[in-house]
C-alpha positions in Angstrom: -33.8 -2.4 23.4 -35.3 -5.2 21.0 -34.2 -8.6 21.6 -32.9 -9.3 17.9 -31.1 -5.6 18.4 -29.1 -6.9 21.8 -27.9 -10.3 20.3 -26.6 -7.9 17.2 -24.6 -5.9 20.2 -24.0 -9.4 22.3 -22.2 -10.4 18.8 -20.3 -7.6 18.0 -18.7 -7.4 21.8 -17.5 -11.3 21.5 -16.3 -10.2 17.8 -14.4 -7.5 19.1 -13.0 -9.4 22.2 -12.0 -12.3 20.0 -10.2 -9.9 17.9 -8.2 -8.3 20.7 -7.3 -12.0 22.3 -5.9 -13.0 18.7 -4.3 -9.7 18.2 -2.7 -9.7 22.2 -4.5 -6.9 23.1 -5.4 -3.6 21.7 -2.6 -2.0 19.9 -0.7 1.2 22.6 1.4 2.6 20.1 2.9 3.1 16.3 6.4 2.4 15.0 7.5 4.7 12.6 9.6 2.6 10.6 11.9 4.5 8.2 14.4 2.9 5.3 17.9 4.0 4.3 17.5 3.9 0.7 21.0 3.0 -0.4 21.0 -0.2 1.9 17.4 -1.3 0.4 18.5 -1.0 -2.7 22.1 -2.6 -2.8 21.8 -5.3 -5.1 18.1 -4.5 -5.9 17.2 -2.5 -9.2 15.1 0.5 -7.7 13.4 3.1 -10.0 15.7 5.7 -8.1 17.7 6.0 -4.5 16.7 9.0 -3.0 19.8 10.6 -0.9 17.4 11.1 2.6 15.3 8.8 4.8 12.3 6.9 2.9 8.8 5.7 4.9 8.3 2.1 4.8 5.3 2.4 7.0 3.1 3.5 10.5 2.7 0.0 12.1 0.9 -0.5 15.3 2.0 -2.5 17.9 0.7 -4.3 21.2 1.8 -3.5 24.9 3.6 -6.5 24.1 5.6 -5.1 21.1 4.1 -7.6 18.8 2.9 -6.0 15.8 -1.2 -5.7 15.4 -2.5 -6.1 12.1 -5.8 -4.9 10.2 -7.5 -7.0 7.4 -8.9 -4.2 6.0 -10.1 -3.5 1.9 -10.8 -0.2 1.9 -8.3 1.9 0.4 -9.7 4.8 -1.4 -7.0 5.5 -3.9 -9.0 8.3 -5.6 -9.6 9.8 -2.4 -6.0 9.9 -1.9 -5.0 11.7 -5.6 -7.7 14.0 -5.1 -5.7 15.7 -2.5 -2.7 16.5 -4.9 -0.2 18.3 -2.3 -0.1 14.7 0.0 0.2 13.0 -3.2 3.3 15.0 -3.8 4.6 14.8 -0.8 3.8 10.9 -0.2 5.8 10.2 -3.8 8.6 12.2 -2.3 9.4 10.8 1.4 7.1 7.5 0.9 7.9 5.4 -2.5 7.9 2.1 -2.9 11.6 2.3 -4.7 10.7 -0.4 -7.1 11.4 0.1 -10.8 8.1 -1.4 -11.2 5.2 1.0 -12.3 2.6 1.7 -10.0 4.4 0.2 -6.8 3.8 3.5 -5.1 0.4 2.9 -5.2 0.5 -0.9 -4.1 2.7 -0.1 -1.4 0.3 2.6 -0.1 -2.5 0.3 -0.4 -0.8 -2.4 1.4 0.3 0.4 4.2 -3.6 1.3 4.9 -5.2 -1.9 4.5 -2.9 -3.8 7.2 -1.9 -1.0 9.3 -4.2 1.5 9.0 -7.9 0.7 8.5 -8.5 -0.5 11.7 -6.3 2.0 13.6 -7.7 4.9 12.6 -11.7 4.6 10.4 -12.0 4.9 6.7 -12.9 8.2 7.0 -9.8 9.2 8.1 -7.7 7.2 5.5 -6.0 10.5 4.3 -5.3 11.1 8.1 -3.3 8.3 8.6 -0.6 9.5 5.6 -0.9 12.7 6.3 0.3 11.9 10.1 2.8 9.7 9.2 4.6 11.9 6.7 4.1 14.6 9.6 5.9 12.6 11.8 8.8 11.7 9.0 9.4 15.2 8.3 9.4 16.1 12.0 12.1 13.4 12.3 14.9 14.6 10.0 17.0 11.1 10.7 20.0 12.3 8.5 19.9 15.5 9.6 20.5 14.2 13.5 23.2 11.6 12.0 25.3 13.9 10.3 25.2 16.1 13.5 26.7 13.5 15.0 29.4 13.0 12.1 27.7 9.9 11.0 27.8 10.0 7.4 27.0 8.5 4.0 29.9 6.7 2.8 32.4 4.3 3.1 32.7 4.4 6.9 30.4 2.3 9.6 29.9 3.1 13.2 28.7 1.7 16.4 25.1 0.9 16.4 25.3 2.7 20.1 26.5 5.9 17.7 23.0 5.6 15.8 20.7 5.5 19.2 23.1 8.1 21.2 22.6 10.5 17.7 18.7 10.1 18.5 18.5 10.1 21.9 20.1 13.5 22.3 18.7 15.3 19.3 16.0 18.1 19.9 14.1 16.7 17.0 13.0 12.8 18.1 14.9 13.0 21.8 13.8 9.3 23.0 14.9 5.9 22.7 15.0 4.2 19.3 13.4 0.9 18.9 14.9 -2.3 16.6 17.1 -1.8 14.1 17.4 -3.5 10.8 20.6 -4.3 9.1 21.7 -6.7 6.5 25.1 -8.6 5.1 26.4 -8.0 2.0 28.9 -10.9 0.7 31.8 -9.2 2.4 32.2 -5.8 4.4 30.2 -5.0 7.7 26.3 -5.0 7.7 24.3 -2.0 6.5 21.8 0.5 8.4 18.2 -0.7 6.4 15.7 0.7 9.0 15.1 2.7 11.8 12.0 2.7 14.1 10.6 5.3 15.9 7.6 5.1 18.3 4.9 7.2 18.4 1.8 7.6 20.6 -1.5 6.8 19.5 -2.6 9.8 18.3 0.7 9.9 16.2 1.6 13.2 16.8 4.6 13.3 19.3 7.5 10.1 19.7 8.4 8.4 23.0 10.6 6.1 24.4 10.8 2.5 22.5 10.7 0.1 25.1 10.7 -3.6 23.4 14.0 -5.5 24.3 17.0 -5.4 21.9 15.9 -8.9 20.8 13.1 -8.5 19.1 15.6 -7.4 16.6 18.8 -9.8 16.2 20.1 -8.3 12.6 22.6 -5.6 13.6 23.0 -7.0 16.7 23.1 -5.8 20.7 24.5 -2.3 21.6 27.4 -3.6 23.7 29.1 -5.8 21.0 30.5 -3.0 19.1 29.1 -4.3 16.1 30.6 -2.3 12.6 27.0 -0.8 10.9 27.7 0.7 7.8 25.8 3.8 6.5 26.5 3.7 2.9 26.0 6.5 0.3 24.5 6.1 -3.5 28.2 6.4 -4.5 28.7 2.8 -6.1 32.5 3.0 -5.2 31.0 2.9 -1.3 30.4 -0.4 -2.3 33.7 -1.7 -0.8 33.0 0.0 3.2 35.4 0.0 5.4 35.5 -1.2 9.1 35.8 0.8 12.0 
């Protein structure tokens, strides 16, 4: 090995384990974090509310639950809408639900270039969607809510009624991780997201394991908090409390 070829590797090695010490660590896992429609768009002018569970994104995260992040610039856009059935399928379980043009196509962009392109190599950009919708589909979140008789409407429920619906369901069958909810000016808060974990290779889910605060907004399991699962129905508007 030339000398000018081992302070190329030398550098490299210190690049890479400066990257992992800002980044605590190489990532262990993906959340699949998934977006109840009707709470995102409450208040918000979306292009359309689809009735089902929407992909906001595959996010990697540390042994430490904090979340790892690429700086990637690589997305290949036409190598994406050259493959026409993931198109269709990324426009229906992955939009952006703006009402502006093209958002699909930012958010997708956005998706790979911070939480993609260094978790899986630009050769395998199509992978990473393809995977993650995979993993959506495999999921069927409303499908194991309304097993449970959890709803869309103008009820809420126990946000121990969300993670007991997921826990036990032959579909997903482990611990949830955080939560997201949000206030609206009077009612109960709203279901806005759900994460799943994955493993590495993204192809089966396991137990979530970061503590309950690392998301505060619908708050711990034992406080009985009211979470409301709304519908598109505007009249749901007005929820009502357990």
């Amino acid at each position: 090995m030339t000398t000018g070829l081992l302070a190329s590797c030398l550098v490299s090695a210190i690049g890479v384990y400066f990257y992992y010490l800002l980044q605590d660590g190489p990532f262990e896992y993906f959340y699949l974090t998934l977006r109840w429609p009707a709470s995102v768009c409450s208040g918000v002018n979306c292009s359309e509310v689809p009735g089902n569970f929407t992909i906001h994104g595959l996010w990697a995260q540390t042994k430490n639950h904090k979340q790892y992040d690429c700086s990637g610039k690589d997305f290949d856009y036409e190598k994406l809408a050259n493959d026409t059935a993931l198109m269709a399928e990324m426009n229906k379980i992955w939009p952006s639900l703006s009402e502006v043009p093209d958002q699909n196509r930012d958010l997708w962009k956005h998706e790979w270039n911070k939480h993609g392109s260094c978790t899986f190599e630009s050769q395998r950009q199509n992978e990473y969607f393809y995977k993650t919708c995979g993993m959506c589909n495999q999921a069927r979140l409303l499908k194991i809510f309304e097993a449970k008789d959890i709803t869309p409407g103008n009820k809420s429920y126990f946000l121990r009624d969300y993670i007991d619906a997921i826990q036990t369901s032959s579909e997903i069958g482990k611990k949830p991780g955080p939560f997201t909810c949000k206030w609206k000016k009077s009612g109960p808060k709203r279901l806005v997201e759900v994460k799943l974990c994955t493993d590495k290779e993204v192809t089966k889910f396991m137990d979530c394991t970061a503590p309950e605060e690392e998301a505060p907004t619908c708050g711990k399991v034992e406080e009985s908090i009211p979470i409301a699962f709304p519908s598109n129905n505007k009249d749901d508007d007005e929820v009502a409390v357990l």
